[in-house]
DRENNUNU-243705 format. One record per residue (C-alpha): residue number from 1; x, y, z. Coordinates in Angstrom, 3 decimals. Layout:
<NUM <X Y Z>>,
...
// end
This chain:
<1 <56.305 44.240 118.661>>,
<2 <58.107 41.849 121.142>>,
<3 <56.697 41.195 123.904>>,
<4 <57.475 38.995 126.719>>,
<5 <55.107 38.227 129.922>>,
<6 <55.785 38.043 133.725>>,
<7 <54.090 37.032 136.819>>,
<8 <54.449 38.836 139.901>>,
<9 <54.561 37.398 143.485>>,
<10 <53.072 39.608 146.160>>,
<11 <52.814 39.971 149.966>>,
<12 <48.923 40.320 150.859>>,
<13 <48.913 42.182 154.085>>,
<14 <47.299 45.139 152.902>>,
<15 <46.069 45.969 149.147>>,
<16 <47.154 43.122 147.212>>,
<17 <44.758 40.374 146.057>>,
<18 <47.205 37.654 145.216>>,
<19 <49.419 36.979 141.555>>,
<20 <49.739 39.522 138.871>>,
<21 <51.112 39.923 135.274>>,
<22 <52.840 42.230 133.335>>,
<23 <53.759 42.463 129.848>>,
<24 <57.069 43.693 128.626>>,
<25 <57.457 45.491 124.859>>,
<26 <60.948 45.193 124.632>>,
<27 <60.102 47.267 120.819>>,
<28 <59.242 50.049 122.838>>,
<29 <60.911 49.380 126.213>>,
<30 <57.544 49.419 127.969>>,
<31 <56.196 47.875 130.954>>,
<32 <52.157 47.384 130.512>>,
<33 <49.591 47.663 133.472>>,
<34 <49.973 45.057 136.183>>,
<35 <46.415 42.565 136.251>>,
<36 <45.427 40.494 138.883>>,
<37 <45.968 36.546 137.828>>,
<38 <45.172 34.291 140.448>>,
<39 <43.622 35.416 144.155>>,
<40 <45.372 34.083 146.444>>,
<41 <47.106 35.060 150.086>>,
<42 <50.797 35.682 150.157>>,
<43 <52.290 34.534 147.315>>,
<44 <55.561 35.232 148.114>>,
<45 <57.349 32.273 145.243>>,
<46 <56.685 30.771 142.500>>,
<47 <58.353 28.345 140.082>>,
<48 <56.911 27.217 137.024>>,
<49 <57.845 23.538 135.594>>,
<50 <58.604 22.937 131.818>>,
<51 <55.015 21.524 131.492>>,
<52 <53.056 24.915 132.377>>,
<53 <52.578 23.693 135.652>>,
<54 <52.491 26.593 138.121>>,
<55 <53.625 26.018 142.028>>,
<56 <53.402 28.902 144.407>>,
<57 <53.402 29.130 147.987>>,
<58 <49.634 30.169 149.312>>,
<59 <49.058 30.952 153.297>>,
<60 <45.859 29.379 154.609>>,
<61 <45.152 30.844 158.441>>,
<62 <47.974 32.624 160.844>>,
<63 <49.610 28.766 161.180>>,
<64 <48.949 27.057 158.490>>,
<65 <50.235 27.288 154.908>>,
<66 <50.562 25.396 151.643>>,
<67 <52.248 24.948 148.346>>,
<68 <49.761 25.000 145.483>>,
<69 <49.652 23.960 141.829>>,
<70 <48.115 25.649 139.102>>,
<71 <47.600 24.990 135.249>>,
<72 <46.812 27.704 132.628>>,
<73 <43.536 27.118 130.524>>,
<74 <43.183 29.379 128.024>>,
<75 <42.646 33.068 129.681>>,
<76 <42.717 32.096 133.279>>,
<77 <44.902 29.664 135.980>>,
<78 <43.222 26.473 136.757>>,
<79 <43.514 25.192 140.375>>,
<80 <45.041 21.608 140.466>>,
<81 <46.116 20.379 143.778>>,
<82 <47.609 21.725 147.590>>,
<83 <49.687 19.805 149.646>>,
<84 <50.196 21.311 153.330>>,
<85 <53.377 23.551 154.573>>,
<86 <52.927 23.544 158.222>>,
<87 <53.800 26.882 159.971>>,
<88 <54.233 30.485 158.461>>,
<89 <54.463 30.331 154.296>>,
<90 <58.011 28.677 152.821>>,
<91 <60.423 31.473 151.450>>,
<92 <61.741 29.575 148.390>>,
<93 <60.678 26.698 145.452>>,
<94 <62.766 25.152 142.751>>,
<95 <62.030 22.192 140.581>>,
<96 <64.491 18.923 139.646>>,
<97 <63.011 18.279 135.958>>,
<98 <65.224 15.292 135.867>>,
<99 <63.878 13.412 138.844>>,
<100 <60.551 15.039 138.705>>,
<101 <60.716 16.743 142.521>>,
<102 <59.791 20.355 144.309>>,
<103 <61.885 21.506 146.877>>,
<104 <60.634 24.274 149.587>>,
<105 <62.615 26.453 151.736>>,
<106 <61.140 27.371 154.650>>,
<107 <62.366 29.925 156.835>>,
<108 <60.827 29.503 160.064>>,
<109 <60.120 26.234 160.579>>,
<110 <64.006 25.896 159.717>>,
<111 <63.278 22.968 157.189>>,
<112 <63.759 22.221 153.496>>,
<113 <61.587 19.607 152.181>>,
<114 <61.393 17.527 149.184>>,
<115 <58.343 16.812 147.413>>,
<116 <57.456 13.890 144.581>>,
<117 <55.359 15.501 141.594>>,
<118 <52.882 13.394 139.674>>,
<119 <53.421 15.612 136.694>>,
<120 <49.494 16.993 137.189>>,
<121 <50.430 19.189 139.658>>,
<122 <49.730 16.690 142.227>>,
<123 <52.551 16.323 144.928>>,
<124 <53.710 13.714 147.788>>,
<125 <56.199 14.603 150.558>>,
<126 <59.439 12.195 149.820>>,
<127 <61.788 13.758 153.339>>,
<128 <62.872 16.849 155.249>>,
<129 <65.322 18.269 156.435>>,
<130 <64.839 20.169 159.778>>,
<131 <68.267 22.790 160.575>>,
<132 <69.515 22.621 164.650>>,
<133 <72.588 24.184 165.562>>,
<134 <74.258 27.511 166.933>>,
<135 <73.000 30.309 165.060>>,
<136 <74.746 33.801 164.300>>,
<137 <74.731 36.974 166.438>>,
<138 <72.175 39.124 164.733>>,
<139 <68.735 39.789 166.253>>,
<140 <67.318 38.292 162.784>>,
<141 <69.654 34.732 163.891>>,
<142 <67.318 33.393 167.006>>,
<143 <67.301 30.438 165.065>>,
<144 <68.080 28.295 161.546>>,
<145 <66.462 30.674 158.577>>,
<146 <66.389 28.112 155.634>>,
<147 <66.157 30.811 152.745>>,
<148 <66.862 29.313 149.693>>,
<149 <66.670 25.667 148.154>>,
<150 <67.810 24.967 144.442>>,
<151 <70.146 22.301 142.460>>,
<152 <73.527 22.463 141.959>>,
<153 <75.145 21.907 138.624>>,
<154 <75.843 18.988 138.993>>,
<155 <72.156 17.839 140.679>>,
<156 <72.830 18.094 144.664>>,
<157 <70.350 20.325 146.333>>,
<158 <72.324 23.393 147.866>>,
<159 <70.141 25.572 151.121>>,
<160 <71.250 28.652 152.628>>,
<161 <70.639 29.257 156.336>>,
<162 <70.392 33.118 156.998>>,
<163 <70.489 31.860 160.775>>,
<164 <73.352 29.155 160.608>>,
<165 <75.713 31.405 158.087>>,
<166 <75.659 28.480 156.484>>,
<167 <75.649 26.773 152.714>>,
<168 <74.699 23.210 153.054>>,
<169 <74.886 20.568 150.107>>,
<170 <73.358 17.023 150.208>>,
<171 <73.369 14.527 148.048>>,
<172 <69.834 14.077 146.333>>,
<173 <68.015 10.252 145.122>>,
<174 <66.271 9.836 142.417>>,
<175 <62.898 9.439 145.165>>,
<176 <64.100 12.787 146.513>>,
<177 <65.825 11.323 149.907>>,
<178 <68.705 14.012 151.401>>,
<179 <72.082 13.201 153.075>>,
<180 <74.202 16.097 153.887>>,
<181 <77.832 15.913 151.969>>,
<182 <79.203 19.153 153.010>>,
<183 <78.715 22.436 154.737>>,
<184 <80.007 26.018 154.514>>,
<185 <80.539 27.982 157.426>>,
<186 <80.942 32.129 156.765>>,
<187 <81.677 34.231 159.493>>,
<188 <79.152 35.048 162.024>>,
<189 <76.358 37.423 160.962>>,
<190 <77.007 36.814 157.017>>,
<191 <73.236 35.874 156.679>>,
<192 <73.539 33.584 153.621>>,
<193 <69.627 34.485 151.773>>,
<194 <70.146 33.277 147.862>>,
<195 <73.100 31.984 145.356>>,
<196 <73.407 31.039 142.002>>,
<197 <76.075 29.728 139.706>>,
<198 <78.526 30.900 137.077>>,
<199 <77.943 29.764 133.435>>,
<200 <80.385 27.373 133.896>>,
<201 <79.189 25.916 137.639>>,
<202 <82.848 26.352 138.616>>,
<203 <82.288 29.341 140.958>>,
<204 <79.308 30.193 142.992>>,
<205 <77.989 33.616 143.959>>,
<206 <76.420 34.048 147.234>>,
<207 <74.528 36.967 148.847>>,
<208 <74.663 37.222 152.545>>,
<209 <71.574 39.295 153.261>>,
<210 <72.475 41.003 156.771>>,
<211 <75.742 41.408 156.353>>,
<212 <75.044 42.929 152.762>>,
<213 <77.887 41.290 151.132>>,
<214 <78.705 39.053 148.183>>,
<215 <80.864 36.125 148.683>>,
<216 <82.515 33.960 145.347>>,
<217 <83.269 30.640 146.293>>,
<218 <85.270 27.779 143.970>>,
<219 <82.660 24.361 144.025>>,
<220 <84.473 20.947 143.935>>,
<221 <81.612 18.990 141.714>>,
<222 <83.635 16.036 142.807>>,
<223 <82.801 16.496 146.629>>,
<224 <81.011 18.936 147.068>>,
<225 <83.801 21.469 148.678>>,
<226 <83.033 24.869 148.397>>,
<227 <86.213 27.049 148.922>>,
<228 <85.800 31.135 149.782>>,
<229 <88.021 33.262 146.917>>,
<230 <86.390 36.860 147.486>>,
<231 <83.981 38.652 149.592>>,
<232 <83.096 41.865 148.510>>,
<233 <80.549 44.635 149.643>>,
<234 <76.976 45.229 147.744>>,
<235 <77.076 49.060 149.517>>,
<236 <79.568 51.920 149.715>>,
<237 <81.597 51.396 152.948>>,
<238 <80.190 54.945 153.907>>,
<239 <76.566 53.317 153.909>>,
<240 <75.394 53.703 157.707>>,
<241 <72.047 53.195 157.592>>,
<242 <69.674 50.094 157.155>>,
<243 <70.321 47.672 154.194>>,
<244 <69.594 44.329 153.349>>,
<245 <70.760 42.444 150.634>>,
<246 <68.314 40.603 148.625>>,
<247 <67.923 39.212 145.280>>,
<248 <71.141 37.394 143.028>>,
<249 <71.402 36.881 139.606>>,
<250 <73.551 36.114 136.794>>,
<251 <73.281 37.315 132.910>>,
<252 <72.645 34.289 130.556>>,
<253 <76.405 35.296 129.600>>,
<254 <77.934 34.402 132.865>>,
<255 <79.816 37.876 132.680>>,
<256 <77.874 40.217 135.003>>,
<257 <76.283 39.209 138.443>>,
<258 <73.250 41.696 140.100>>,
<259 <72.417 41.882 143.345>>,
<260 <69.624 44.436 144.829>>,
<261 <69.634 46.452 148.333>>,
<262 <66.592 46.941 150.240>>,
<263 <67.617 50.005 152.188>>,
<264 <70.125 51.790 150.045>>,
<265 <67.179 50.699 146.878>>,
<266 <70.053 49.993 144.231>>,
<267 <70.526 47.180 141.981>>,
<268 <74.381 46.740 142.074>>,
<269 <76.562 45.011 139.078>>,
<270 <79.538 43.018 139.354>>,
<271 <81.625 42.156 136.224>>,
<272 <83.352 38.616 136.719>>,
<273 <86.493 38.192 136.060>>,
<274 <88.834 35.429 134.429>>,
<275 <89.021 33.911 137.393>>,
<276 <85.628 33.807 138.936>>,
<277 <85.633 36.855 140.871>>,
<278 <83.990 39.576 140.812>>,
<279 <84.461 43.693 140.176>>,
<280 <82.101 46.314 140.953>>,
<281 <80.968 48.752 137.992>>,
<282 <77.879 50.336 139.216>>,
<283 <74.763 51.062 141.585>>,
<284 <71.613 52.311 139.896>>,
<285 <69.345 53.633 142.125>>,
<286 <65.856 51.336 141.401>>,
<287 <63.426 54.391 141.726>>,
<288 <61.378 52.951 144.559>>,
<289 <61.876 51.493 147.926>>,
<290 <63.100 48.166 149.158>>,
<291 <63.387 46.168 146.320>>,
<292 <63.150 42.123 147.404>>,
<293 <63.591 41.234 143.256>>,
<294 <63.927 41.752 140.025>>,
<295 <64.045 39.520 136.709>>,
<296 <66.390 40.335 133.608>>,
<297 <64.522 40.132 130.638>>,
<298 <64.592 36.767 128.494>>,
<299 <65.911 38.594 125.551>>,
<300 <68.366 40.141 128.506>>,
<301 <68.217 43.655 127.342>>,
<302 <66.085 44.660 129.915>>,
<303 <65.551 44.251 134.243>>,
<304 <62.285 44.381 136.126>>,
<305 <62.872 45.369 139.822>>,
<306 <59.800 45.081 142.357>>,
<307 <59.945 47.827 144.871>>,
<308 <57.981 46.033 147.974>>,
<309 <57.496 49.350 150.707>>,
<310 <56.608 51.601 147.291>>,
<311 <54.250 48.791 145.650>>,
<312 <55.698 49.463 141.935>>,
<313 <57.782 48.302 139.565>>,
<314 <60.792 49.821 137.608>>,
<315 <61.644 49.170 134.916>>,
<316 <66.409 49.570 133.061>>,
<317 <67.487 48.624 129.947>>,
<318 <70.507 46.897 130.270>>,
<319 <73.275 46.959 127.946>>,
<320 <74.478 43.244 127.180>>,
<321 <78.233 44.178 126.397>>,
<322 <78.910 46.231 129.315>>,
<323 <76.391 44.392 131.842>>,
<324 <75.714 48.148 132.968>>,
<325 <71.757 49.586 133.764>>,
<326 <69.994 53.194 132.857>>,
<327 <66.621 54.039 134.590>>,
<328 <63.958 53.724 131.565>>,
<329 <60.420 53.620 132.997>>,
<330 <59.074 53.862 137.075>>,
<331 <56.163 53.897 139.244>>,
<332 <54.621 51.005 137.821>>,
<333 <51.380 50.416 140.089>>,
<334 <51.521 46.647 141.417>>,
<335 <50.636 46.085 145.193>>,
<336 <53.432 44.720 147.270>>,
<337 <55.120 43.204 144.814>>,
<338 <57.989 40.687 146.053>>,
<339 <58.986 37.970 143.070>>,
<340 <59.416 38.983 139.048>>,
<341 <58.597 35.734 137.498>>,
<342 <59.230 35.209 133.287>>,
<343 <56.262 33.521 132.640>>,
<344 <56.485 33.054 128.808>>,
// end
C-alpha cells in the first residue's frame, strides 16, 4: 500500500470548519474520507516550507485577516505565530527557501507583500507592493486583482493582476525589498489569475481566468522580457455560457500542462511541444461543479480536483506517457473545498 497525504483548503461560508486531509492509495487508486485538521475561517492557501512549517491564510472579522503559521506535533497542527493581512483574506502564498521569505497575493487590497521568516514560523513584513493603474473592461476589473505571487526560475518574484492584464516581474533582495524590472501587458479582459514554468524555465504558461485562455510566453532570464508565442483557448469555441479559468499546472515531466474550468467543470490537457507551445488533447469532465484546483499526485499517476459549488472531490488516474485523464472515483464529501495541497 502507497499512500500519499493531502491537505485541503476550504472556503468557510457555510459548512466547512476550516483545513482537511485526505489520503491517497495510489495501490488501489482510492481517495480516503476527508477529516477536519485545523479549525480555522477561510483557508483559502496554503504553502508548506521544507521545515514542516505550515502558512495559510486565516480571516479574522469582515476586515481584517491574517497569514498564520502552523507546526505538526505528532497527531495534530500546533499554532505558532499570525502576522496581520489588512483587508479581505490574500488569494495566494509561496515561499523563497533560499532567502528565507513568504510572499502574499492579495487580491483586493491590490498588493503583494513580502514577508521575513524566522524559520519558527514567526514572520516580519520586509515591503509591499501596492498595484495603481488602468484596469481592463470586465465588471470583475474595477480595480488591480493581484492573484498570484511566486519565484521565477531564476529567483525574481513574478504577480499576476487579473485587473491590470498584467504579468509583473521585480527584482527580489536577499531582505525581500521589490523593484519592478518588467511588465507584460495582454490584451484587455485577459484576466491573468496563475502561471507556472516549463521544466526548463524557458517558456511560461499563463492562465487568464476571464478570458478563459492560455497564453505561452518565451522568458528572457537575462532581463526579465517575457515575449507572447501562443494563446490558445481552455473551452470549445462553441462554449456560450459562464466559465472561468482557474487552476495551472505542469507534470514533473514538463510535457503536459492542465488547466481546470469552473463553468464548463473540465480539467483540460495541453501537450507541449518542441518549441514551448502547447496542443490540446483532451477535456475530462471533473464530475462536480466549479472546480478552483486540483493537485497531480507526487508519484504523478494520479489528479485530485476540488469541486467548490458541489463540496467534493474527484478523483483520474492519469497516464504519464500520454499526459491524458480517465474519471476513477467521485463525490468525495469535503465542504467547499478550494486548494489540493501534497502534504507528505
Amino acid at each position: 500500500m502507497m499512500l500519499e497525504h493531502y491537505l485541503i483548503g476550504t472556503y468557510t461560508h457555510h459548512n466547512s470548519q476550516g483545513i482537511y486531509s485526505v489520503t491517497l492509495d495510489t495501490s488501489a487508486g482510492r481517495l480516503s474520507p476527508t477529516r477536519l485538521e485545523i479549525p480555522i475561517q477561510k483557508p483559502i492557501f496554503m504553502t508548506f516550507a521544507n521545515n514542516g512549517i505550515l502558512y495559510t491564510i486565516e480571516k479574522l472579522d469582515q476586515d481584517h485577516a491574517a497569514i498564520t503559521s502552523f507546526k505538526e506535533e505528532g497527531s495534530h497542527f500546533t499554532r505558532l505565530s499570525s502576522v496581520s493581512a489588512p483587508g479581505t483574506t490574500t488569494a495566494y502564498l509561496a515561499i523563497d527557501e533560499e532567502r528565507q521569505l513568504l510572499f502574499s497575493a492579495n487580491y483586493h487590497m491590490s498588493t503583494v507583500t513580502t514577508y521575513r521568516l524566522d524559520g519558527q514560523g514567526g514572520m516580519q513584513k520586509a515591503d509591499q507592493v501596492l498595484k495603481v493603474g488602468a484596469t481592463g473592461p470586465r465588471p470583475q476589473q474595477e480595480l488591480p486583482h493581484v492573484h498570484f505571487a511566486n519565484l521565477t526560475p531564476d529567483r525574481r518574484l513574478v504577480i499576476c493582476d487579473l485587473g491590470m492584464d498584467q504579468v509583473n516581474i521585480y527584482n527580489l533582495t536577499d531582505q525581500g525589498q521589490l523593484k519592478l524590472v518588467t511588465t507584460h501587458q495582454d490584451q484587455p479582459g485577459f484576466g491573468d489569475r496563475h502561471l507556472t514554468f516549463g521544466r526548463d524555465g524557458r517558456f511560461m504558461y499563463l492562465v487568464g481566468e476571464l478570458s478563459s485562455k492560455l497564453e505561452v510566453l518565451a522568458y528572457d532570464q537575462e532581463n526579465g522580457e517575457l515575449s507572447s508565442i501562443q494563446t490558445v483557448s481552455t473551452i470549445p469555441a462553441d462554449w456560450t455560457a459562464h466559465n472561468g479559468a482557474a487552476a495551472i499546472h505542469v507534470c514533473h515531466s514538463g510535457r503536459f500542462v492542465y488547466v481546470s474550468n469552473r463553468g464548463e467543470n473540465t480539467i483540460a490537457v495541453f501537450e507541449v511541444q518542441p518549441d514551448g507551445r502547447v496542443k490540446h488533447i483532451q477535456s475530462v469532465a471533473t464530475a462536480g461543479d466549479f472546480p478552483r484546483d486540483f493537485s497531480l499526485s507526487h508519484d504523478q499517476k494520479f489528479m485530485i480536483v476540488a469541486n467548490q459549488n458541489t463540496n467534493d472531490l474527484t478523483l483520474m488516474r492519469r497516464d504519464p506517457a500520454t499526459g491524458h485523464l480517465a474519471t476513477n472515483q467521485t463525490g468525495v464529501p469535503c465542504p467547499e473545498p478550494v486548494q489540493v495541497l501534497y502534504w507528505k
